[in-house]
C-alpha positions as CSV (number, residue, x, y, z in Angstrom):
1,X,19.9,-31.6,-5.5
2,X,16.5,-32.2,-7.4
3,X,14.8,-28.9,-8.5
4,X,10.9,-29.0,-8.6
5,X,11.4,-29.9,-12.7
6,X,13.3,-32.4,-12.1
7,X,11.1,-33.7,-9.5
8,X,7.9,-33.8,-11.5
9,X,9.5,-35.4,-14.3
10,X,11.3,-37.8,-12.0
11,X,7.4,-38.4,-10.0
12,X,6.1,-39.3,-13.3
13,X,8.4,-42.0,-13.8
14,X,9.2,-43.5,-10.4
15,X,5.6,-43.8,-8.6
16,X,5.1,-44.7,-5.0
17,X,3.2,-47.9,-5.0
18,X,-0.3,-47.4,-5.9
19,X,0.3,-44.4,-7.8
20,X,0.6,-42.2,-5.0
21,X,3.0,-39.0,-5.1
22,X,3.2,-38.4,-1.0
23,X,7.2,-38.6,-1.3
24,X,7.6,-35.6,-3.5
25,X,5.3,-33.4,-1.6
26,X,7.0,-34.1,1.5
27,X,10.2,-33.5,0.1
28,X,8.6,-30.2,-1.5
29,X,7.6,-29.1,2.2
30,X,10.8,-30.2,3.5
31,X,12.5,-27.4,1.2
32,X,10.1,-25.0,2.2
33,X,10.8,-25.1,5.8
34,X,12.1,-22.1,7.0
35,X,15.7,-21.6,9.3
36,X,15.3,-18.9,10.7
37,X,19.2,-18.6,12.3
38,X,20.2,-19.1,9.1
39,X,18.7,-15.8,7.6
40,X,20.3,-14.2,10.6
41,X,23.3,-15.5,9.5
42,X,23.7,-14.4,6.2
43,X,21.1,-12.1,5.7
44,X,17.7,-12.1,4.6
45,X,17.7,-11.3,0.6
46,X,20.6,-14.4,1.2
47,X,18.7,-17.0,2.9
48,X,15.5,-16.0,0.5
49,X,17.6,-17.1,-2.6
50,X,18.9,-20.3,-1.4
51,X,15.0,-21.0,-0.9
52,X,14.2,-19.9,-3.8
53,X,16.4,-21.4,-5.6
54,X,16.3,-24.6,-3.6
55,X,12.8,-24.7,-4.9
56,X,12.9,-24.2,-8.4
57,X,13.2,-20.6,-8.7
58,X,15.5,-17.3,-10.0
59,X,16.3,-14.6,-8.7
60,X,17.7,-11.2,-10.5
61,X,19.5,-9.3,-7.7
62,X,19.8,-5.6,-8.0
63,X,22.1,-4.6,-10.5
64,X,22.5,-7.6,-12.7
65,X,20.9,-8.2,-16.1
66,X,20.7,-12.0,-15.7
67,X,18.7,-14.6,-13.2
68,X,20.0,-16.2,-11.0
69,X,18.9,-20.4,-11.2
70,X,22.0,-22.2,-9.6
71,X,21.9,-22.7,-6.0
72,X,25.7,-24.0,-6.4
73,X,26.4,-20.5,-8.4
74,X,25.1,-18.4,-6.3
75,X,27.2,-15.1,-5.2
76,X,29.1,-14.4,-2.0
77,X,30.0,-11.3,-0.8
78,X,29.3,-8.9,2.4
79,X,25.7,-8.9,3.7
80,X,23.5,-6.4,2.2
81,X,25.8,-6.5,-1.2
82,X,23.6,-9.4,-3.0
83,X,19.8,-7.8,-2.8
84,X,16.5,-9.4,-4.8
85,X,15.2,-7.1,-6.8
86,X,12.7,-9.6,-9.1
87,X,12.0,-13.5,-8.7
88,X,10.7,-15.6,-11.3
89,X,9.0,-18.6,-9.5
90,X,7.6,-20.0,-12.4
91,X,7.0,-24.1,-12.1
92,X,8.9,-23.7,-8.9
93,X,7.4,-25.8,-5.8
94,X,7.5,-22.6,-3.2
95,X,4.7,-23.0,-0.3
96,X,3.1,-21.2,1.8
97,X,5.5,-22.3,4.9
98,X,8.2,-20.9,3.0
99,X,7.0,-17.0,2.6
100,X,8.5,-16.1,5.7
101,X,11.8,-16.1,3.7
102,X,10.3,-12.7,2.2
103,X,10.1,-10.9,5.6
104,X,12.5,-8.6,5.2
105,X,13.3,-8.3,1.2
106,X,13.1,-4.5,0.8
107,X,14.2,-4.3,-3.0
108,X,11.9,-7.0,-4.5
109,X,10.4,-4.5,-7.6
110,X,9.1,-7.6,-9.8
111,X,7.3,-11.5,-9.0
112,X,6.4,-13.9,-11.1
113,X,4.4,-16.7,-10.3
114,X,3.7,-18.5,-13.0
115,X,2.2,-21.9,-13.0
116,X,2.7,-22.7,-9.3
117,X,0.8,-25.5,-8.1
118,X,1.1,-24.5,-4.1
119,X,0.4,-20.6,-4.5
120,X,-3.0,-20.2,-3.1
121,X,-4.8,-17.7,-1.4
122,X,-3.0,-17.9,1.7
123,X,0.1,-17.3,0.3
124,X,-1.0,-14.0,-1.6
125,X,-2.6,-12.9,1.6
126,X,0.9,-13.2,4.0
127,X,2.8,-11.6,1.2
128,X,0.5,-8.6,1.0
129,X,1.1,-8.4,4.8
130,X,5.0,-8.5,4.5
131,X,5.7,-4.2,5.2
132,X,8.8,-4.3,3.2
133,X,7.1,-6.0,0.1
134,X,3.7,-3.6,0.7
135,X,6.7,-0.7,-0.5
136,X,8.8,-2.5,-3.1
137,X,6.6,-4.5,-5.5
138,X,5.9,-2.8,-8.8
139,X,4.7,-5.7,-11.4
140,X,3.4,-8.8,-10.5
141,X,2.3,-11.6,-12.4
142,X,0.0,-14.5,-11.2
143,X,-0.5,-17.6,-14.2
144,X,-2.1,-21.0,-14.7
145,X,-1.9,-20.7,-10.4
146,X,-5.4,-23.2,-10.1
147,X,-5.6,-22.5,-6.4
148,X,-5.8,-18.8,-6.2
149,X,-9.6,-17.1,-6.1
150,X,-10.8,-13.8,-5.6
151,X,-10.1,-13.3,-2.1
152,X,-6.4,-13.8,-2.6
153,X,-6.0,-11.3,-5.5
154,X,-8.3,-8.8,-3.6
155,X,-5.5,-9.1,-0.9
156,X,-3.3,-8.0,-2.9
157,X,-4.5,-4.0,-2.2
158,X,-2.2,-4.0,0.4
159,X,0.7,-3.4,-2.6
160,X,0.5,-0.2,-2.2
161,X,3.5,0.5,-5.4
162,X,1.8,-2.1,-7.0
163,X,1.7,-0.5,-10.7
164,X,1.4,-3.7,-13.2
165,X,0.2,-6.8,-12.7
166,X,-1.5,-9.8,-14.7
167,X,-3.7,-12.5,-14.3
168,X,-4.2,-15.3,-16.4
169,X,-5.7,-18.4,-16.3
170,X,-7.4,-19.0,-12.9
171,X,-9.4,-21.1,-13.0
172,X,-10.3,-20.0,-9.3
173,X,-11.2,-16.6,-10.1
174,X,-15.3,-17.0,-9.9
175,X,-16.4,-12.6,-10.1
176,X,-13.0,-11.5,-12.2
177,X,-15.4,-7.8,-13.0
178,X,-15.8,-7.0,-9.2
179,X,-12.5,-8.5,-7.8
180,X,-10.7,-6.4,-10.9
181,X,-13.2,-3.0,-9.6
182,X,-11.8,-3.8,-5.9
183,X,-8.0,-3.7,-6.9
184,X,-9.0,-0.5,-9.2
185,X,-10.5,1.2,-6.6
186,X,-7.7,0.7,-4.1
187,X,-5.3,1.6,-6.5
188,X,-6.5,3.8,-9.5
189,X,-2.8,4.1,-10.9
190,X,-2.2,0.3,-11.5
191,X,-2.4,-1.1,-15.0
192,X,-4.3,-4.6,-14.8
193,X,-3.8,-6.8,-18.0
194,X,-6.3,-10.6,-17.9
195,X,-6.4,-13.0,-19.7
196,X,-9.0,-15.4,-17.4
197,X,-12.3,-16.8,-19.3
């Protein structure tokens, strides 16, 4: 199985004819697509790792020190035993149509998203919405993401644990002053760190 590195370095070699990359993002939705039996079946912090992973991701799950980054590796056990506690989706290809994979995650403390070329403002928006995640996530990082603006981060008021989180280099980010105000004012606790021009 390709992971979204592989994939980009593969895409720059092996071009569709006339230069086009369709293939890859198809085959980038096609891992985003979400089965929803399947988290029935095993679980939802289980069926949210295989996608991330699937994708390009790691996970840390509650009470391990090291990430998670090989689908094949991943742990077995009883449901409920395995939970995500922190994701790390830098340079991963997750998507929109694959958030509903967080519905559910109740332990998630800590995201990364880190130079992630589908993140955009819809995807910030339906994870503020997710109740579980509007409980759990403490620090939250959002990097080199070229399609997220000010109304996604605003959306992001809905954290209500949210304590940490930094933003850097987004391009998107037009009024950083009052967007930065706005998350200040929802939450006067949280420690914002930027680094956006």
């Amino acid at each position: 199985m390709f992971t979204c590195s592989a994939r980009r370095i593969l895409s720059t070699q092996w071009q569709l004819p006339g230069g086009r990359r369709e293939f890859w993002g198809w085959l980038n939705a096609v891992f985003n697509n979400v089965d929803y039996e399947r988290i029935k079946a095993v679980g939802p912090d289980r069926a949210a790792a295989e996608w991330l992973l699937r994708c390009g991701a790691k996970v840390r799950f509650r009470g391990f020190d090291r990430w998670q980054h090989d689908y094949n590796g991943l742990p077995t056990g009883p449901l409920g035993r395995y939970l995500i506690e922190a994701i790390d989706a830098t340079e991963s290809c997750i998507m929109f149509r694959g958030f509903d994979h967080l519905e559910g995650l109740e332990n998630l403390e800590e995201l990364r998203l880190n130079k992630c070329i589908y993140i955009e403002d819809a995807c910030l928006e339906r994870l503020s919405q997710i109740q579980t995640l509007q409980n759990s996530v403490r620090n939250m990082s959002i990097v080199s993401c070229g399609n997220v603006t000010d109304k996604g981060l605003i959306a992001l008021h809905h954290l209500r644990n949210l304590e940490w989180l930094f933003l850097s280099d987004l391009p998107g980010v037009k009024d950083k002053d009052q967007t930065v105000d706005r998350l200040q004012t929802a939450h006067p606790k949280l420690t914002i760190e930027l680094d956006l021009a």
